[in-house]
C-alpha positions in Angstrom: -26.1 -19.7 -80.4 -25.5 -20.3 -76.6 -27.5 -20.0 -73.9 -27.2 -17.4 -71.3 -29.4 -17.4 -68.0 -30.4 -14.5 -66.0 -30.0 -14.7 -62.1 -33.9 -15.1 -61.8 -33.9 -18.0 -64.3 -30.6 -19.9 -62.1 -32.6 -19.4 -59.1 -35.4 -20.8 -60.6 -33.6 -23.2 -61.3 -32.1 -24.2 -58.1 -35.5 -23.7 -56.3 -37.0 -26.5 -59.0 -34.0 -29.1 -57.8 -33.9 -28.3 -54.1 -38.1 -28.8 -54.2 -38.0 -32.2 -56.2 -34.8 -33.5 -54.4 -35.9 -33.5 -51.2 -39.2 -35.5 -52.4 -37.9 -37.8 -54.9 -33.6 -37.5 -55.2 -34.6 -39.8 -58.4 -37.7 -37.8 -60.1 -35.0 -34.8 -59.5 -32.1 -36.1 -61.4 -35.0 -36.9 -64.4 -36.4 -33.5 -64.3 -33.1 -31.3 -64.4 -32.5 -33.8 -67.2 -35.5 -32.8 -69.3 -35.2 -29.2 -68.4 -31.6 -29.1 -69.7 -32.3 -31.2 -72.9 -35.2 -29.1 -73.3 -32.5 -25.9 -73.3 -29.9 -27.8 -76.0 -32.8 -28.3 -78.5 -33.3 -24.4 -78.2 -29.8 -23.7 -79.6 -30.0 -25.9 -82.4 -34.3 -24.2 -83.0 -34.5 -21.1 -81.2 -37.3 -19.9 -82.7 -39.3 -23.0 -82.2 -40.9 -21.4 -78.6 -44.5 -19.7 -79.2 -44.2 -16.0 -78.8 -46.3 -14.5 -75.6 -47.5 -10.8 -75.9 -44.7 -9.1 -75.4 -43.3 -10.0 -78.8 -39.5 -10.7 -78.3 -40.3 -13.2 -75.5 -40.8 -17.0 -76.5 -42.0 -19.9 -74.5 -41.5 -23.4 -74.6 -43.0 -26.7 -72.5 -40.0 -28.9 -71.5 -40.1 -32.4 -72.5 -41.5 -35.2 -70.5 -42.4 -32.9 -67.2 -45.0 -29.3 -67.7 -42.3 -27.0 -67.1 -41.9 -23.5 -69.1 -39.4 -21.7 -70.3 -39.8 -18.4 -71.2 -36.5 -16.9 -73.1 -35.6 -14.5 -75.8 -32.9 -14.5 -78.6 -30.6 -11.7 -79.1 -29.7 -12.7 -82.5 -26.8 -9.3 -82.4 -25.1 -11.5 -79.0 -25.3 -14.8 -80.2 -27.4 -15.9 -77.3 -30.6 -17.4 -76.0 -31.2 -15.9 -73.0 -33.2 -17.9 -70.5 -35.2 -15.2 -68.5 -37.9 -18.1 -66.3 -38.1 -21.4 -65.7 -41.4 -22.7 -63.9 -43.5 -25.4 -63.1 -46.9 -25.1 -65.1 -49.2 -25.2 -62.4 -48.0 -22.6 -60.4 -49.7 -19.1 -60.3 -48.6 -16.6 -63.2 -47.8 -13.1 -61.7 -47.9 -10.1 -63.5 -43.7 -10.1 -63.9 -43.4 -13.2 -65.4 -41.8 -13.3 -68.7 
């Protein structure tokens, strides 16, 4: 499997480093690190995310940091794809996967 990220999930992304860096340039580097170490243990378990209730979408805390990841696998593509990333203290709206 690979992963595949949709433009929401790269700007999330991008929002989550450009946040952090201008804090902490260190805590940012860490971060992206769990985030992305997080994303490589999803290929190799996929499935290991807890579903939410819409069925196909999965969720996963990163490692280290209360980040989420919610992502679905398309088993027919061969891909992960990563639809959200976000901090787990920020407010749920009804769009988010």
């Amino acid at each position: 499997m690979r992963l595949r990220f949709t433009p929401r999930a790269l700007e999330n992304l991008a929002d989550i480093a450009a946040y952090l860096h201008e804090r902490n340039p260190t805590a940012a580097r860490r971060v992206r690190a769990s985030i992305y170490q997080s994303l490589q243990n999803l290929v190799l378990f996929p499935y290991a995310g807890r579903r939410q209730a819409t069925e196909s979408i999965r969720k996963i805390v990163t490692l280290r940091y209360p980040y989420l990841v919610y992502y679905i696998v398309d088993e027919a593509a061969g891909e992960i794809v990563i639809l959200n990333v976000k901090h787990s203290a920020q407010k749920r709206h009804h769009d988010d996967a």
